[in-house]
C-alpha positions as CSV (number, residue, x, y, z in Angstrom):
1,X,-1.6,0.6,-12.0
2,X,-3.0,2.8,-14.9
3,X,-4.8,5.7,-13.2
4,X,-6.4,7.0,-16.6
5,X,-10.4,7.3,-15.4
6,X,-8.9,8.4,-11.8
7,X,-11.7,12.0,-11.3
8,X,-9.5,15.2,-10.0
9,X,-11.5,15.0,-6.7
10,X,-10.5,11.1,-6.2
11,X,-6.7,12.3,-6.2
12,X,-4.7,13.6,-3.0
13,X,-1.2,14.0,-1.8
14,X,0.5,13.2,1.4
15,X,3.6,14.3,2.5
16,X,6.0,11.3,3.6
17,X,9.6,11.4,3.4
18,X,10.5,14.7,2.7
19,X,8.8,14.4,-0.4
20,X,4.8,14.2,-1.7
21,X,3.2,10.9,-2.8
22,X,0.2,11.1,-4.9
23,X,-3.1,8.5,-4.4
24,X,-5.6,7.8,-6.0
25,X,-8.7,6.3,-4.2
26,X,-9.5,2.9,-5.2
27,X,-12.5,2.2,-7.5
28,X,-15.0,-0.4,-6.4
29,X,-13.9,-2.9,-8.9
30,X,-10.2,-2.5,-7.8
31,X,-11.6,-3.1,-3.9
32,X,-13.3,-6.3,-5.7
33,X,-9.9,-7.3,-7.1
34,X,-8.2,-6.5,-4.0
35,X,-8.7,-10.3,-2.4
36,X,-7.8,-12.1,-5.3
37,X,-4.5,-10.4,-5.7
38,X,-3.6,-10.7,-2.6
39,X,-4.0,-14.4,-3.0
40,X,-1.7,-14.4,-6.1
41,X,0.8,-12.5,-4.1
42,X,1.1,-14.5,-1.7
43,X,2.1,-17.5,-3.8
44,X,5.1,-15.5,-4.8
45,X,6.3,-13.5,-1.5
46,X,9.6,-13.8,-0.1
47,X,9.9,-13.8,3.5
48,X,8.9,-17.7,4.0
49,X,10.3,-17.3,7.7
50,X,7.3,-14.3,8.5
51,X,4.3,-15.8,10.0
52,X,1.1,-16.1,8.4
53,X,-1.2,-13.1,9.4
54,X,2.4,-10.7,9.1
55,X,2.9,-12.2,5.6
56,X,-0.6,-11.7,4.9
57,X,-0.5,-7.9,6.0
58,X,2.7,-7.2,4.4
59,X,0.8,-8.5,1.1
60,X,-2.3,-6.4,1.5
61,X,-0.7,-2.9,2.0
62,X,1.8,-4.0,-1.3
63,X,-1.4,-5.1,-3.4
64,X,-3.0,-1.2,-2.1
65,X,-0.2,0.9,-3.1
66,X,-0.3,-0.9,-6.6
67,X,-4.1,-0.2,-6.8
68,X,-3.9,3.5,-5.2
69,X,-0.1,5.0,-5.6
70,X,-0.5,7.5,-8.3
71,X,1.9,9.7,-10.3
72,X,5.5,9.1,-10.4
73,X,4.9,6.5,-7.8
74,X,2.5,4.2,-9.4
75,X,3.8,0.7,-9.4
76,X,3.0,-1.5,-12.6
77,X,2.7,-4.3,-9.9
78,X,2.7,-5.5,-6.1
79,X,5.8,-7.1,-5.9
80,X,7.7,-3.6,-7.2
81,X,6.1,-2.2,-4.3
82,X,7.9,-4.7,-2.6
83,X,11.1,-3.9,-4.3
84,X,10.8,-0.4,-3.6
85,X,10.0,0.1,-0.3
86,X,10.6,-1.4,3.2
87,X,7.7,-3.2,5.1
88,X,7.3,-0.5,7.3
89,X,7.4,2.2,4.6
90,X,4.4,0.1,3.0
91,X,2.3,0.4,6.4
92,X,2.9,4.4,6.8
93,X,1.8,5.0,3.2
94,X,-1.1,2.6,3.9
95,X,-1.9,4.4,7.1
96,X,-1.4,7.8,5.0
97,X,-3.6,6.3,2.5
98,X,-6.4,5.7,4.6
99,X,-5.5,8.9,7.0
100,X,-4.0,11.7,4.5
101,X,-4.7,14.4,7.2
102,X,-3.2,13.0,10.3
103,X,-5.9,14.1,12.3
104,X,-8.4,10.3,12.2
105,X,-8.0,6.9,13.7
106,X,-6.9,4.4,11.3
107,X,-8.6,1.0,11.7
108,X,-5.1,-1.3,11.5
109,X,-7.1,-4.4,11.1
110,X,-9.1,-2.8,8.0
111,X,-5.8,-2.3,6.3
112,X,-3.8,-5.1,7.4
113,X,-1.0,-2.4,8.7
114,X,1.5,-4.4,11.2
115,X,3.5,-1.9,13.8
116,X,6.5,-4.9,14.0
117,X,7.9,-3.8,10.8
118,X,7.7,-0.5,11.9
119,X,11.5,-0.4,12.6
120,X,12.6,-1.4,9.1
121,X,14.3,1.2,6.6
122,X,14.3,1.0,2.9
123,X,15.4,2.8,0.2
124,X,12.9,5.3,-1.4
């Protein structure tokens, strides 16, 4: 997602990976968004055999790291996210999103972050 009127103090990087991932935090209109394409994702999503609320997670943190992924890792769209990374790669860089310091409690339900895909390994 274009991150053109992103302010210097809205942007932070995480370590993950070996490697640092850029953010940027989400605007209010791209939290208002956030519902509706999550919706539209899941119209599309593969994984027909996941069950409703894990689907619906999995959705939410992809439709996130479009909105807030910054830098060389911006995604023009949710379901590259879902190309590029594993399910449980989404959840950490959710849960780095919304804890870049390691040191507060994430609120999993907030974020829709599932700990069963926790296990999986991608390619990034």
């Amino acid at each position: 997602m274009s991150r053109a009127g992103c302010l210097p103090e809205n942007r932070f990087s995480v370590p993950y990976l070996g490697r640092t991932f850029r953010f940027c935090r989400r605007s209010a209109w791209q939290e208002l968004q956030f519902s509706g394409a999550v919706e539209r994702l899941l119209e599309h999503l593969p994984g027909a055999d996941l069950p409703g609320r894990q689907k619906q997670a999995v959705a939410g943190n992809a439709v996130l790291l479009w909105q807030a992924l910054d830098g060389p890792d911006a995604a023009g769209s949710p379901e590259e996210v879902l190309r590029r990374f594993s399910a449980g790669q989404i959840a950490d860089l959710v849960r780095l999103y919304f804890e870049p310091d390691g040191s507060g409690e994430v609120w999993y339900d907030e974020c829709g972050v599932n700990a069963g895909f926790s296990g999986e390994e991608g390619a990034v």
